[in-house]
C-alpha positions as CSV (number, residue, x, y, z in Angstrom):
1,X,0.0,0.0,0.0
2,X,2.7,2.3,0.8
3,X,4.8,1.4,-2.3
4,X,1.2,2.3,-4.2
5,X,0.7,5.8,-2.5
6,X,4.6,7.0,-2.9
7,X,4.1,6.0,-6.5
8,X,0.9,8.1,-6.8
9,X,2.5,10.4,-5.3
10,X,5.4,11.1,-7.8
11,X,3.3,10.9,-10.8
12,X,1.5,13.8,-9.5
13,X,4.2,15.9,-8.6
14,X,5.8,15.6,-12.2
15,X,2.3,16.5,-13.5
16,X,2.8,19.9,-11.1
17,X,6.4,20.4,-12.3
18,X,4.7,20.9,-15.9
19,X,3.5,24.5,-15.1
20,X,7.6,25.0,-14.8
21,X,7.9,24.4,-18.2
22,X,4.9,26.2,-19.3
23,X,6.2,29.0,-17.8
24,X,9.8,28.9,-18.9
25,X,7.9,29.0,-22.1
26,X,5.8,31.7,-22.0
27,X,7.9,34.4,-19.3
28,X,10.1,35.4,-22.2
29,X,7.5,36.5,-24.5
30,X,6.3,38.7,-21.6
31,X,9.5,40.5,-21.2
32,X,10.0,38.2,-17.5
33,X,13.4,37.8,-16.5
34,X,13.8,34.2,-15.4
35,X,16.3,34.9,-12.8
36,X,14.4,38.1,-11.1
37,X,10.8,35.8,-11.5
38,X,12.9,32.8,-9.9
39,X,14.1,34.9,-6.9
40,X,10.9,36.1,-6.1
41,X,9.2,33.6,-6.2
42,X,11.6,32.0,-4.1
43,X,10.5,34.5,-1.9
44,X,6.8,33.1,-1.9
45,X,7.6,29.9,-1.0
46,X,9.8,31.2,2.1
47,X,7.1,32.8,3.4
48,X,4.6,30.5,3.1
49,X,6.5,27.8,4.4
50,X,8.1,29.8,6.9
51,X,4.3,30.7,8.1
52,X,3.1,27.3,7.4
53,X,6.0,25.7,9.7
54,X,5.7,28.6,12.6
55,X,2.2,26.8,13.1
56,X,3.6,23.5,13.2
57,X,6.6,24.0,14.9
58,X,10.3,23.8,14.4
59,X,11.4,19.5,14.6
60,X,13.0,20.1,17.5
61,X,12.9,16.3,17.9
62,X,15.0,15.7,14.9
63,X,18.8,14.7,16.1
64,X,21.5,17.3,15.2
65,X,23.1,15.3,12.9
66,X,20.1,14.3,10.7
67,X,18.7,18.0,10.8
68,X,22.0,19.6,9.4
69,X,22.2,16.6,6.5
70,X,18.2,17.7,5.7
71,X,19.3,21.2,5.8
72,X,22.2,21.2,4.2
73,X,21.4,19.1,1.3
74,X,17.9,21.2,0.5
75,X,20.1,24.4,0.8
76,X,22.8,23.2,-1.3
77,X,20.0,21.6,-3.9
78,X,17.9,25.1,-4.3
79,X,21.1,26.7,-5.2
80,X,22.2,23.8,-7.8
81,X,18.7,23.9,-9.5
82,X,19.4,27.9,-10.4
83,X,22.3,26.7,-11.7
84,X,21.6,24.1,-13.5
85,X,18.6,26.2,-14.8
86,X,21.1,28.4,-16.1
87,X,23.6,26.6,-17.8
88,X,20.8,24.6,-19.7
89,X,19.9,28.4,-20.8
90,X,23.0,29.4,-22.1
91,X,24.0,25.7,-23.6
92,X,20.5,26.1,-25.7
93,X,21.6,29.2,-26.8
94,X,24.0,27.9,-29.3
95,X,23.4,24.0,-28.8
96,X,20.8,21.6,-30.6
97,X,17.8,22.1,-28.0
98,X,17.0,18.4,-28.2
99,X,19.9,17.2,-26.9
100,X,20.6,19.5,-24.7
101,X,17.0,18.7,-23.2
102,X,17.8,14.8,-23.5
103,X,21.2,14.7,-21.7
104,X,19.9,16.8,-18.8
105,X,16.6,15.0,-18.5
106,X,18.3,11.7,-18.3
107,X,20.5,12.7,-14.7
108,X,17.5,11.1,-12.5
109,X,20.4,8.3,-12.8
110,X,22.2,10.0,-10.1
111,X,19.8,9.4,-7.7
112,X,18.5,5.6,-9.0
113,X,22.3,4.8,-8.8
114,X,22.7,5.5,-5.4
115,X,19.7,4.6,-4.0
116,X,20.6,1.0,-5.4
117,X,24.0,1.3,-4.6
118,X,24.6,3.5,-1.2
119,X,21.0,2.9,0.3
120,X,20.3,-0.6,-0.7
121,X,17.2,0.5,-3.0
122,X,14.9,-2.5,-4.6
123,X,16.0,-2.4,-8.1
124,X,14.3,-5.5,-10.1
125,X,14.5,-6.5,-14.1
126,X,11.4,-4.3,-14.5
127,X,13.0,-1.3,-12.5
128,X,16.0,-1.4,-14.9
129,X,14.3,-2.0,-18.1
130,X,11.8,0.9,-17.3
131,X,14.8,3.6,-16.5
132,X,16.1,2.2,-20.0
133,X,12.5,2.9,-21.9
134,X,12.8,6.2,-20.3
135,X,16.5,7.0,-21.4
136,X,15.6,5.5,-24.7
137,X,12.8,7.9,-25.2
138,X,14.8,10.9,-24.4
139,X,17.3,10.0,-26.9
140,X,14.8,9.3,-29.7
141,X,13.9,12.5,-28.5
142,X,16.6,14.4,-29.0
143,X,18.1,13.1,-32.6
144,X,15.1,14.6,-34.2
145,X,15.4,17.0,-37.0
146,X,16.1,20.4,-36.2
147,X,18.9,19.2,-33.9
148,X,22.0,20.6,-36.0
149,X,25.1,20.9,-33.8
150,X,25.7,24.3,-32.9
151,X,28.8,26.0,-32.4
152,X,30.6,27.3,-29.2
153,X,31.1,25.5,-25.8
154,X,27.2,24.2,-25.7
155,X,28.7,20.7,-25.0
156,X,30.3,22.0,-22.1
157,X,27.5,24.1,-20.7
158,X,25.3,20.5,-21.1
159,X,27.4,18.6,-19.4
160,X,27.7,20.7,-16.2
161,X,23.9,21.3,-16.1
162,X,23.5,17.6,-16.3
163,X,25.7,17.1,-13.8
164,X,24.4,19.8,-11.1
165,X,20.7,18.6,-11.7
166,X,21.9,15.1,-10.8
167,X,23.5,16.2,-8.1
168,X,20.7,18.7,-6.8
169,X,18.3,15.8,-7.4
170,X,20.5,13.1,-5.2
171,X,20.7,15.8,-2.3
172,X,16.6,15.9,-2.6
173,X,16.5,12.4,-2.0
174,X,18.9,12.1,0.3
175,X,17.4,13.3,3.8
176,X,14.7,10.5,3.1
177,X,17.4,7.6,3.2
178,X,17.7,8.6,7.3
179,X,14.7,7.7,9.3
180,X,15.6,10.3,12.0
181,X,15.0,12.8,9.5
182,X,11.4,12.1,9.2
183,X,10.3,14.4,11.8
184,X,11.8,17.3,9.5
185,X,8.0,17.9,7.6
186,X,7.7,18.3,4.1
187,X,7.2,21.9,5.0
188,X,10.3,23.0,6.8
189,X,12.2,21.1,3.9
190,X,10.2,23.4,1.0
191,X,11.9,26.3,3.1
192,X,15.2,25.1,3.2
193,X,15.0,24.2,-0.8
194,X,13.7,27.7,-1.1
195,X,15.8,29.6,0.9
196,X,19.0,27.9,-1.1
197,X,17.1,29.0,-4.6
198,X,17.0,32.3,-3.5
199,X,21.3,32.2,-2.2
200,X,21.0,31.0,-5.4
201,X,19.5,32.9,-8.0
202,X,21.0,36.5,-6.4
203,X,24.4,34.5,-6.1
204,X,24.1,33.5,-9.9
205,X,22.5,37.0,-10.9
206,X,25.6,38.9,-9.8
207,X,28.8,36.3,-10.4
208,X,27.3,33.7,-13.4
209,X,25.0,36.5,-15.3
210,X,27.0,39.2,-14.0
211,X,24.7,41.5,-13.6
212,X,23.9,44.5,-11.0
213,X,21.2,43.0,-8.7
214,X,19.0,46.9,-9.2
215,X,19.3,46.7,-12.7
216,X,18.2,43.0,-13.1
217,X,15.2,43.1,-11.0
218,X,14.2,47.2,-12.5
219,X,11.1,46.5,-15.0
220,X,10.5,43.0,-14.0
221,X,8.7,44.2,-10.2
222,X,6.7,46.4,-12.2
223,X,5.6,43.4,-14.7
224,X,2.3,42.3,-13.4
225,X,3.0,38.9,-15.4
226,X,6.3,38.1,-13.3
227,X,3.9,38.0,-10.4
228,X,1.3,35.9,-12.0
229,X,4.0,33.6,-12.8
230,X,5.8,33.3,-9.4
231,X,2.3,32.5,-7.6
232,X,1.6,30.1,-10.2
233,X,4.9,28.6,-10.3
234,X,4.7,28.3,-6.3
235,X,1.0,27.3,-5.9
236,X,1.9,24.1,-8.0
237,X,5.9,24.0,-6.1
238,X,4.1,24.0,-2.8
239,X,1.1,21.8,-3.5
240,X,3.6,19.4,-4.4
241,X,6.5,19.3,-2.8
242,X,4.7,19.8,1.1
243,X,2.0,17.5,0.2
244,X,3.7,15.1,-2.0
245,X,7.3,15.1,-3.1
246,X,9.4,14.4,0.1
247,X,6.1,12.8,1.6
248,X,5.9,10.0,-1.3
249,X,10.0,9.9,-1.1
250,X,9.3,8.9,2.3
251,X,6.7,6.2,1.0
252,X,8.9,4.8,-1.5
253,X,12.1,4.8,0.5
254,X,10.5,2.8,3.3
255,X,9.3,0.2,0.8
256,X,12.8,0.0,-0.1
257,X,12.4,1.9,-4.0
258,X,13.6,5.3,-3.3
259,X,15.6,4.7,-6.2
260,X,12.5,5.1,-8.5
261,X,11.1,8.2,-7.1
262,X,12.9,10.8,-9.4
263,X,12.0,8.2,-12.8
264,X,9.0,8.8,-12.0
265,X,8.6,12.3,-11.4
266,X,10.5,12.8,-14.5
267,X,8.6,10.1,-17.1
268,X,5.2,11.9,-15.7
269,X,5.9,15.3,-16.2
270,X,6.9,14.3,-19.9
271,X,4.1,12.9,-20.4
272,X,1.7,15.6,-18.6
273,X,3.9,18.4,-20.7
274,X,3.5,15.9,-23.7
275,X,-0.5,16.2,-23.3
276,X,-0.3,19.9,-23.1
277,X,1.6,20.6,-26.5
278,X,-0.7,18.0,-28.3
279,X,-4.2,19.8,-26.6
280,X,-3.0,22.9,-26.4
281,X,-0.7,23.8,-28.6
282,X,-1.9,21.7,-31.4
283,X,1.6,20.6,-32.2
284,X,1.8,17.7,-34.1
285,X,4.3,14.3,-33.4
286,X,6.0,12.7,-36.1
287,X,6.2,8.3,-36.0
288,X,9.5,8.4,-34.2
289,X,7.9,11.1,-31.7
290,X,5.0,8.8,-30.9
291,X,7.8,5.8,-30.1
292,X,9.3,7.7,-27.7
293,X,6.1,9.1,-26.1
294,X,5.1,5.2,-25.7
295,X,8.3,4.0,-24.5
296,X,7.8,6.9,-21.8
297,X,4.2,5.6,-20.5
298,X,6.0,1.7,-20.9
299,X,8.8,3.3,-18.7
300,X,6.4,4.8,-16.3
301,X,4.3,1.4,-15.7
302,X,7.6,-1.0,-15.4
303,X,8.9,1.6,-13.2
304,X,6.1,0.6,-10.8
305,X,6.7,-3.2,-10.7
């Protein structure tokens, strides 16, 4: 039953993660700056969960030890996931989108890996051949047409984002692998993630982008969309994560398959974002398209055995 509900779980939170990538879309065609609209609605999330927790109560109960590896490795991940948000940017700039997209998607091995290996993680034939589909399907994905190689150091830029997303995604899962750190809620964890996005995003706004913090944020607090973005960003980010992400991590790692939980978030949200284009975008898939969307779903159900 518990194996059922942590599964559940993550196939709704990557159904929530879509709205990321319908905003990404859409904040550039409304003059947004990604980085200003990230730190503020960093900002949301701290406060709500900061409210949210004051009611609850700070885990005192949680050992020392266990408390500093849950706030540590949140902290550290909301900084990686500006990060890696913006070298994917700047490798798409010049890169074939595709494969940039492919090789970034496909670091939920970091944390299967060591859940098998470090945290003795059920990993059974169907496990492994579903992680395949999924890696498979990614890099159907991203041969298709349209995926000329670009000049520049795109390669470079791919290859570090795909490596901090791993990493940000291990140091998600990681505070689950510790029973002690159960008593740090799903809430308190949201506000350490957020509190490192927003380290984060003004860390990367003034050394990475190399901007002046003043002149980045200017016209983009005035930009009645930014707002409508962050709280939409956040009402999905919140729903999910203090309702379901670290609480179906919890699930799964109990039943001994934390190692699936970030497969699965992944393979759903491609599908949910998949269902948006076709609906509402009316964009069309070609034959090889339609494979990889199927060997997604086949990914997704072998993923649960």
């Amino acid at each position: 039953m518990e194996l059922l509900r942590g599964i559940s779980y993550m196939i709704i939170v990557g159904l929530c993660w879509t709205s990321f990538g319908i905003v990404m879309g859409r904040a550039p065609r409304k003059n947004v700056d990604v980085g200003v609209m990230l730190f503020f609605s960093s900002l949301v999330a701290i406060t709500a969960c900061t409210a949210l927790g004051a009611a609850e109560g700070f885990p005192r109960q949680c050992p020392p030890k266990e408390f500093w590896i849950t706030f540590g490795a949140l902290f550290v991940c909301g900084i990686l996931n500006f990060v890696q948000l913006d070298l994917m940017s700047r490798a798409m700039k010049t890169g074939p989108n595709g494969i940039v997209w492919s090789l970034i998607q496909t670091s939920f091995i970091f944390p299967f890996v060591a859940g098998v290996l470090f945290f003795h993680a059920r990993c059974t034939w169907f496990n492994l051949i579903g992680a395949l589909s999924i890696i498979a399907a990614l890099i159907i994905l991203g041969m298709q047409k349209g995926n000329a190689s670009g000049k520049g150091t795109w390669k470079l830029f791919a290859f570090l984002s795909f490596l901090s997303t791993g990493i940000a995604q291990l140091l998600s899962n990681l505070p689950s692998y510790f029973p002690e750190a159960a008593s740090v809620s799903s809430i308190w964890r949201s506000a350490f993630f957020a509190m490192g996005l927003a380290a984060g995003t003004v860390g990367g706004t003034l050394i990475l982008q190399r901007k002046h913090l003043k002149e980045a944020m200017g016209a983009n607090i005035r930009n009645s969309s930014m707002w409508i973005y962050c709280f939409v960003l956040q009402g999905f980010e919140i729903l999910a994560s203090i309702f379901l992400l670290y609480p179906g991590m919890n699930l799964l790692a109990d039943a001994g398959a934390g190692a699936i939980a970030y497969p699965l978030v992944v393979a759903s949200g491609i599908a949910g974002f998949e269902f948006y284009a076709f609906t509402f975008l009316r964009e069309k898939r070609n034959v090889p398209q339609m494979i990889a969307f199927v060997l997604t779903l086949l990914g997704i159900a072998a993923l649960c055995f």
